[in-house]
ROBAGU-887392 format. One line per field, with one value per residue (C-alpha): x, y, z. Coordinates in steps of 0.5 Angstrom, whole numbers, padded with zeros to 4 digits. Layout:
N
px = [X  ...] .
py = [Y  ...] .
pz = [Z  ...] .
***
This chain:
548
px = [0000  0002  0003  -0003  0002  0005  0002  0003  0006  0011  0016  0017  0017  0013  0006  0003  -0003  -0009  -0013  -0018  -0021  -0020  -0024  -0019  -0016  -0015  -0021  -0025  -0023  -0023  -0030  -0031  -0028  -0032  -0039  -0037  -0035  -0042  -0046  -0042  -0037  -0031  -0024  -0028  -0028  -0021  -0020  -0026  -0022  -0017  -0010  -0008  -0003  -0001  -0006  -0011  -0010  -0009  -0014  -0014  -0010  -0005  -0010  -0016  -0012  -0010  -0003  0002  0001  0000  0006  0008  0009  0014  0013  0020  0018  0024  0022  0024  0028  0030  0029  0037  0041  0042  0048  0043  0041  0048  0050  0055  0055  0051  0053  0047  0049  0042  0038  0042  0041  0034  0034  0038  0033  0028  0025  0027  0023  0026  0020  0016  0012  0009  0002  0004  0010  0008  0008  0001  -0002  0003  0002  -0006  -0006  -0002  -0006  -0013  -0011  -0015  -0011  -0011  -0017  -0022  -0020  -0020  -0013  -0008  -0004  0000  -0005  -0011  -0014  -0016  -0023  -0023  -0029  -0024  -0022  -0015  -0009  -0009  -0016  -0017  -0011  -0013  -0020  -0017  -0013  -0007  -0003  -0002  0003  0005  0011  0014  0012  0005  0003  -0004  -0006  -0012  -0012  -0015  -0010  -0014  -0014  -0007  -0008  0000  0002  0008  0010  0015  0012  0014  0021  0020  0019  0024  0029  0028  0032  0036  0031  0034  0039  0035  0030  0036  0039  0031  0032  0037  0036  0035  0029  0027  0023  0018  0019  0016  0011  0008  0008  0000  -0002  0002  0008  0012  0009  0010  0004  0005  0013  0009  0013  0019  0021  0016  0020  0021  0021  0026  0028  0030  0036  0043  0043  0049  0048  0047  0054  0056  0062  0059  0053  0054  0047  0049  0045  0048  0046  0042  0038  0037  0029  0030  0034  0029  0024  0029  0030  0022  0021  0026  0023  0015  0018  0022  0016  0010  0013  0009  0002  0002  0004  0003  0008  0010  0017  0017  0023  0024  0030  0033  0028  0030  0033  0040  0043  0046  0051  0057  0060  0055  0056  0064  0063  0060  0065  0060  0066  0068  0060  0058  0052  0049  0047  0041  0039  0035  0029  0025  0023  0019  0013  0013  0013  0018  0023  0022  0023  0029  0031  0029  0034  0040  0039  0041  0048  0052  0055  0048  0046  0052  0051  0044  0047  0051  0046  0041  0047  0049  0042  0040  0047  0045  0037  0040  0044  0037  0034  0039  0038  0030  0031  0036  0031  0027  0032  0035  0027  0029  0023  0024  0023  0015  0016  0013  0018  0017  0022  0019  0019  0013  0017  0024  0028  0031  0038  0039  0038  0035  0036  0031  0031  0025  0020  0013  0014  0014  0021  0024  0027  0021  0016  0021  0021  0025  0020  0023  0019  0022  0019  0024  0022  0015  0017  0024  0031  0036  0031  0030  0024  0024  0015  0011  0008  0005  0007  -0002  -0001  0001  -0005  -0008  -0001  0001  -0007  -0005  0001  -0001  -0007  -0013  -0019  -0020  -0023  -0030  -0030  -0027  -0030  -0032  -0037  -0041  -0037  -0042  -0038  -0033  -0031  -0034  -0028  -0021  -0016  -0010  -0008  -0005  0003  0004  0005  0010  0013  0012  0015  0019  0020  0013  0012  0007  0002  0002  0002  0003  -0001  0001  -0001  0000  -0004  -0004  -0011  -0006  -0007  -0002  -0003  0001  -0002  0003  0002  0008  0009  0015  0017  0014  0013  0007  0005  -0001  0001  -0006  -0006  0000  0006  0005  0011  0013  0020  0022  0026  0029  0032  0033  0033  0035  0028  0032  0028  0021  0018  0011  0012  0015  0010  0012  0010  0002  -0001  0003  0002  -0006  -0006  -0003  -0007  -0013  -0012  -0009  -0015  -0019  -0015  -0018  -0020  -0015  -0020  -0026  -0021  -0026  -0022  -0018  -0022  -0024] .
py = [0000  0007  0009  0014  0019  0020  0025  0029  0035  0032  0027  0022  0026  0024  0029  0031  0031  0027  0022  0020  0028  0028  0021  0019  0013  0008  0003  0009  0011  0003  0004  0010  0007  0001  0005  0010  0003  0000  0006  0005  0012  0006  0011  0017  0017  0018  0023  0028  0028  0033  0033  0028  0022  0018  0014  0018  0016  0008  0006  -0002  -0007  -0012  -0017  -0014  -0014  -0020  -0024  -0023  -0027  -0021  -0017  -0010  -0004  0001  0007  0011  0018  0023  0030  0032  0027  0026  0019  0019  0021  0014  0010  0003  0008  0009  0015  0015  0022  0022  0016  0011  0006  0005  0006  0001  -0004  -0004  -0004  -0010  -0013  -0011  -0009  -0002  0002  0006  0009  0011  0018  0022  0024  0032  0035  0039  0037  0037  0034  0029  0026  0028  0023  0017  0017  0017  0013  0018  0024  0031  0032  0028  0031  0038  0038  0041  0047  0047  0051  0046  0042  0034  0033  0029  0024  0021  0014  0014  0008  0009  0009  0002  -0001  0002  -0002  -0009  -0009  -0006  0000  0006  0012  0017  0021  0026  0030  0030  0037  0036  0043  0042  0038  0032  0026  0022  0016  0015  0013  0015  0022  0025  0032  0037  0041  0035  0036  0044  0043  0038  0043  0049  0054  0051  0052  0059  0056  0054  0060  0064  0059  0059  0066  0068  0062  0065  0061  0063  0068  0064  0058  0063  0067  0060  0058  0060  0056  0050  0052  0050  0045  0047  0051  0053  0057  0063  0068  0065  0070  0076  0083  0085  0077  0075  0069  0073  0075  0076  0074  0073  0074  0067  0065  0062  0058  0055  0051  0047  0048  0050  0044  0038  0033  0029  0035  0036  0034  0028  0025  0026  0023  0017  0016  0017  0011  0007  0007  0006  -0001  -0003  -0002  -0004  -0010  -0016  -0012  -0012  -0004  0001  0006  0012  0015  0023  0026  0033  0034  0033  0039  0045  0049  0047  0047  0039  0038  0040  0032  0032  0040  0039  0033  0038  0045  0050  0051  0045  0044  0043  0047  0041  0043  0049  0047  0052  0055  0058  0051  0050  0054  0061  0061  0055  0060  0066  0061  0059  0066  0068  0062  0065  0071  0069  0067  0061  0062  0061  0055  0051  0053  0050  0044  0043  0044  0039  0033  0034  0033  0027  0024  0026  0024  0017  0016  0018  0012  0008  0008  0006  0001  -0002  -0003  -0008  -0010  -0011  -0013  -0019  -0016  -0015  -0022  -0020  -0012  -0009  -0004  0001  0008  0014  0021  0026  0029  0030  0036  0039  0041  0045  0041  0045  0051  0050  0048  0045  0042  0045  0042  0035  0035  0029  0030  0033  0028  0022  0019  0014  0007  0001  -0004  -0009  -0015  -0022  -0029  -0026  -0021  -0022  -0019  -0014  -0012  -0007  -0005  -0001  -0001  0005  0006  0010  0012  0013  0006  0004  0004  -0002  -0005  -0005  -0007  -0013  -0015  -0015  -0020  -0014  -0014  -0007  -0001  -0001  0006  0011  0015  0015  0019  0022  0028  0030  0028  0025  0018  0013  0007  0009  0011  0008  0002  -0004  -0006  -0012  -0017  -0013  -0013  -0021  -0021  -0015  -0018  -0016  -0008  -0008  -0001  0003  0010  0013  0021  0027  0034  0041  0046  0052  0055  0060  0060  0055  0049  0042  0035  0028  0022  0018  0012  0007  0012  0019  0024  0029  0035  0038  0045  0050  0056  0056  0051  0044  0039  0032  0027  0022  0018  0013  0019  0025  0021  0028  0032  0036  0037  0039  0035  0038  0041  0035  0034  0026  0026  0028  0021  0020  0027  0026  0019  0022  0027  0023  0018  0024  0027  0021  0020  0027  0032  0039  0043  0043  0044  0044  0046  0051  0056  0055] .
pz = [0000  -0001  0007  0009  0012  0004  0000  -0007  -0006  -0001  -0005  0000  0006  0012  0012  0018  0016  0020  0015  0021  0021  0014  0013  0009  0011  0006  0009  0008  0000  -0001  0000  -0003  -0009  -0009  -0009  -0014  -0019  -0016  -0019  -0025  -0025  -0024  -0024  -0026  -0019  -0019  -0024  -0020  -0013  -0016  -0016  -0010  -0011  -0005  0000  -0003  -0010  -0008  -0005  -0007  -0003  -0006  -0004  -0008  -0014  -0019  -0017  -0020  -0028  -0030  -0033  -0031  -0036  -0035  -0040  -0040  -0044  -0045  -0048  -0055  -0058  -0064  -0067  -0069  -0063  -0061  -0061  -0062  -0068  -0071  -0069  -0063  -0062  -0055  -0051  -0050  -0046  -0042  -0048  -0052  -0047  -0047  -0054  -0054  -0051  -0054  -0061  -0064  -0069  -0074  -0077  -0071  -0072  -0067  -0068  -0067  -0066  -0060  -0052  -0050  -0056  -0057  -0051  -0050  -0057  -0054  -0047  -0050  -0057  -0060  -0065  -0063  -0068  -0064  -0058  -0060  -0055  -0061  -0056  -0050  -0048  -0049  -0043  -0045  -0042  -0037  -0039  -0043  -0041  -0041  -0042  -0035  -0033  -0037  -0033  -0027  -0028  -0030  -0023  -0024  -0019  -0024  -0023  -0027  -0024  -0028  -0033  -0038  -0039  -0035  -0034  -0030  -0023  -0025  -0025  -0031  -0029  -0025  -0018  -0016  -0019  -0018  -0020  -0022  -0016  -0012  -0014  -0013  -0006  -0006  -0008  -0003  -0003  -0008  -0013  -0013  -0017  -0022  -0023  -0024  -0030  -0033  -0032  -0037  -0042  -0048  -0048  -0041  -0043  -0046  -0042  -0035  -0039  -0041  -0034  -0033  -0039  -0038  -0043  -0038  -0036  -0028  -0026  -0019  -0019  -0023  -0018  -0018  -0024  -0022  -0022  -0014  -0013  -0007  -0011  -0018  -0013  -0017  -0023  -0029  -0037  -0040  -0042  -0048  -0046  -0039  -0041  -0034  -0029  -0022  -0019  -0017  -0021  -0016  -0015  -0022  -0024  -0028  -0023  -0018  -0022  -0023  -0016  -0014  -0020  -0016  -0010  -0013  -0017  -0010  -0006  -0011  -0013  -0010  -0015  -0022  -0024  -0030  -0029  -0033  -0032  -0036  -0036  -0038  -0041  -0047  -0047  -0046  -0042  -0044  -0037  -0036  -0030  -0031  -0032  -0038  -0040  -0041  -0046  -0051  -0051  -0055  -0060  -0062  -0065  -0071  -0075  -0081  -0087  -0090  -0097  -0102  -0096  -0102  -0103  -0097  -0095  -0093  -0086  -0086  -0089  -0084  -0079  -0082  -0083  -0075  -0073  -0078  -0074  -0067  -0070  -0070  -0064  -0060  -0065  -0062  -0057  -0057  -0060  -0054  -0049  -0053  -0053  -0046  -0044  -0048  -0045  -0038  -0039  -0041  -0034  -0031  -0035  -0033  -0026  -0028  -0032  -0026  -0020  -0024  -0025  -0018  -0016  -0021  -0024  -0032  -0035  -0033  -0034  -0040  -0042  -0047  -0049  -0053  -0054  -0055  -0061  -0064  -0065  -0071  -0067  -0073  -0079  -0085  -0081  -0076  -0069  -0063  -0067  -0070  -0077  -0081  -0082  -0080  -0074  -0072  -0072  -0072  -0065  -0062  -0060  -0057  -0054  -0049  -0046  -0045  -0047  -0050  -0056  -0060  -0057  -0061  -0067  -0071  -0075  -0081  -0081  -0081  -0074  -0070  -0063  -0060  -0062  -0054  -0051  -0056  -0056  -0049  -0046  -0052  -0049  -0043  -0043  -0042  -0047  -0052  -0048  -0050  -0050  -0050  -0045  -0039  -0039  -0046  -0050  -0054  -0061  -0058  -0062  -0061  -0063  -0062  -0067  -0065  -0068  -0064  -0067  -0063  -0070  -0071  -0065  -0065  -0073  -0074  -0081  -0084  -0086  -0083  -0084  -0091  -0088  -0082  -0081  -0076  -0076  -0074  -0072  -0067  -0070  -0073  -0081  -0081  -0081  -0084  -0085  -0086  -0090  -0089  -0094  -0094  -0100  -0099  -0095  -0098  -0093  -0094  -0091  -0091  -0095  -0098  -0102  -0100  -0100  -0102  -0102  -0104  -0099  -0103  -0107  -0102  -0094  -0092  -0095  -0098  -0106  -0105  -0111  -0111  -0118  -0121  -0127  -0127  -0118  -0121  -0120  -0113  -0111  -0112  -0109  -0103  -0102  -0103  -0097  -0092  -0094  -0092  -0085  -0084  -0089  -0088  -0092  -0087  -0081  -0076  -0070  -0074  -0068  -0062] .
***
């Protein structure tokens, strides 16, 4: 059980809190539960008590829940990971080593999309396995409805302790679905004073700007610092201009968030480990803000980065010319910079994942563990002349996806099939044994999909050989009069941007979409062929969500 004194908000620590006067003791919420579910609610009631984790999110006993036949799932996100930047994948510009292992012992897809290249929606999408269009959750500023009936919701329904410690861009004060949520305002309260030091490297950051004005909005995905930055704000304090040449983050490395979260993970998978779990472990980094501790950041001096190549911009779309020319106009110095910040984060993200992956393995627990790593979205780290993501360029939407679960699926395999990353919910409620949600929500959405998008990619898990699906879709749209729509095919890419100059390649050809063929005379059969089948996954041209 989860201790009655442990409380979200607290990390861990003991709380001095009464249960008993607040009638909150485990038998009281068990009870609670169990009428909620008799009166046909199930986990909505969870969603509806706000917030909270600890004994007031986990009020089933392990004697209440199924034995130990079922598997446990661990779901490890980072955020903003380009599908390339592994040394599994070939490249070994960023040490790896802990998300090779879970590679060798697993499956690995080299073509696995993102169904939209920003926060929130992405990973809206991959807990309801519905797209961002059919929930209407489309910007970092978008709240997913709580009646929909999430990955956990369902795990939660068929016996299984479910947690969520990390980030995933709730920005309400619902938990959809999960019983266990830690988050990154724990680890604030973790830090205390210390947290000074991170308000005055966000602060100077050249993105910081953004990332604090956000905050109210779920930008940041940390909701409760907001007067950390304020003007007149005792914790601005003294603070330096943002140095180019020291990238190294004044905190410890164990007082870094994503280390946090990896030593909280340890601690669920040690004490939860007689019950079957759904655990899902977000970390923040390799997302900005580029500060690594310093043992990472001097692995990557900023002048020793190299900038990739820009082709022809005025092949592209308008708006993905201007970008290119707004990022141009930061310099050269600036973008290495980024570039040494990003890889110093990834490589010490990896040795956060370590520490995760090692607990099941020190509880003995990984040949009946389900472990699966991802991203929200990648980066574009300066390809094309364009950094972040919000675009259909291939670092951008193209994620990392390797699914281990020894003895039951192959180990140390690579897939070349189109896949979809919303697909987790399918898939992992595949392997693990439970039946397809029914639903998907908990309570009526008017217009709301009555049957879920994703599709379940567990055959290609089991036969990594076979293509698998013909196409892969993502989508982009901040209700701004931009917006681009992807069909990726094994051969092409055709993007529908809303306006203005559409885009297509040709990666037998062009693997880097560098050539824009959308003009080319002899495409015109394969250029409409795609247009047809994007528009019948969901047709642009109406774009009902376009305003709200």
């Amino acid at each position: 059980m989860i201790p009655p004194g442990q409380t979200n908000g607290l990390a861990g620590r003991e709380s001095n809190l009464d249960y008993e006067s607040l009638n909150m003791t485990e038998s009281n919420l068990i009870k609670r539960r169990q009428f909620l579910q008799t009166a046909g609610l199930g986990t909505a009631s969870i969603l509806l008590s706000g917030k909270t984790a600890g004994a007031a999110n986990s009020p089933v006993t392990p004697q209440q829940r199924s034995s130990s036949a079922k598997p446990n799932v661990l779901v490890i996100m980072t955020d903003q990971h380009r599908a390339d930047l592994m040394t599994c994948a070939g490249r070994d510009l960023v040490p790896t080593p802990n998300i090779d292992l879970i590679a060798s012992r697993g499956v690995r897809f080299t073509n696995a999309y993102c169904p939209y290249p920003v926060c929130v929606a992405s990973r809206m999408a991959l807990l309801t396995g519905l797209y961002a269009h059919s929930t209407g959750a489309i910007t970092n500023r978008d709240r997913l409805d709580w009646r929909y009936r999430t990955i956990a919701n369902h795990f939660t329904d068929n016996g299984y302790l479910t947690g969520l410690i990390g980030k995933m861009h709730f920005l309400d004060a619902h938990n959809h679905g999960f019983e266990y949520y830690m988050s990154i305002n724990d680890w604030l309260m973790y830090l205390g004073p210390k947290v000074q030091h991170y308000a005055n490297e966000i602060a100077n950051h050249p993105l910081g700007a953004h990332f604090f004005k956000t905050v109210d909005d779920g930008g940041a995905g940390l909701p409760d610092v907001d007067g950390l930055w304020l003007k007149g704000s005792p914790w601005v304090g003294n603070v330096e201009k943002w140095n180019f040449d020291n990238m190294a983050s004044a905190l410890e490395p164990e007082d870094h968030l994503d280390m946090f979260l990896a030593r909280e993970a340890a601690k669920f998978i040690n004490r939860y480990r007689e019950q079957p779990f759904f655990l899902v472990t977000s970390f923040m980094k390799p997302h900005s803000p580029f500060y690594p501790p310093r043992q990472w950041a001097e692995i990557y001096p900023v002048d020793k980065m190299t900038l990739p190549k820009v082709g022809d911009i005025y092949q592209y779309p308008p708006h993905i010319q201007r970008r290119i020319k707004n990022m141009a106009s930061l310099g050269e110095k600036r973008q290495r910079a980024h570039r040494a910040g990003y890889l110093g984060n990834l490589a010490f993200v990896d040795t956060c994942i370590g520490h995760v992956y090692k607990a099941l393995e020190k509880e003995k627990l990984l040949d009946n563990t389900i472990v699966v790593y991802t991203s929200d979205h990648g980066e574009m780290e300066g390809d094309h002349g364009l950094y972040q993501k919000f675009c259909m360029f291939e670092p951008s939407v193209r994620i990392p996806l390797i699914v281990s679960y020894p003895k039951h699926l192959p180990e140390d395999k690579v897939t070349a099939a189109l896949t979809e990353y919303i697909g987790l919910y399918p898939t992992l409620s595949e392997l693990a044994g439970l039946e397809a949600p029914r639903k998907t929500t908990l309570l009526d959405i008017p217009g709301a999909p009555e049957r879920m998008d994703a599709a379940s990619f567990a055959n290609v898990l089991r036969h990594p050989d076979i293509e698998g699906p013909a196409a892969a879709f993502s989508e982009f749209n901040l209700r701004s009069r931009i917006s681009e729509y992807m069909i990726r095919t094994r051969r092409y890419k055709y993007i529908f941007n809303h306006g203005t100059t559409h885009e297509l390649y040709d990666h037998e050809a062009d693997p880097g979409e560098f050539v824009n063929l959308i003009n080319d005379p002899g495409l015109k059969k394969v250029r409409d062929q795609l247009r047809d089948r994007l528009f019948a996954w969901y047709d642009p041209e109406k774009n009902p969500y376009r305003q709200k």
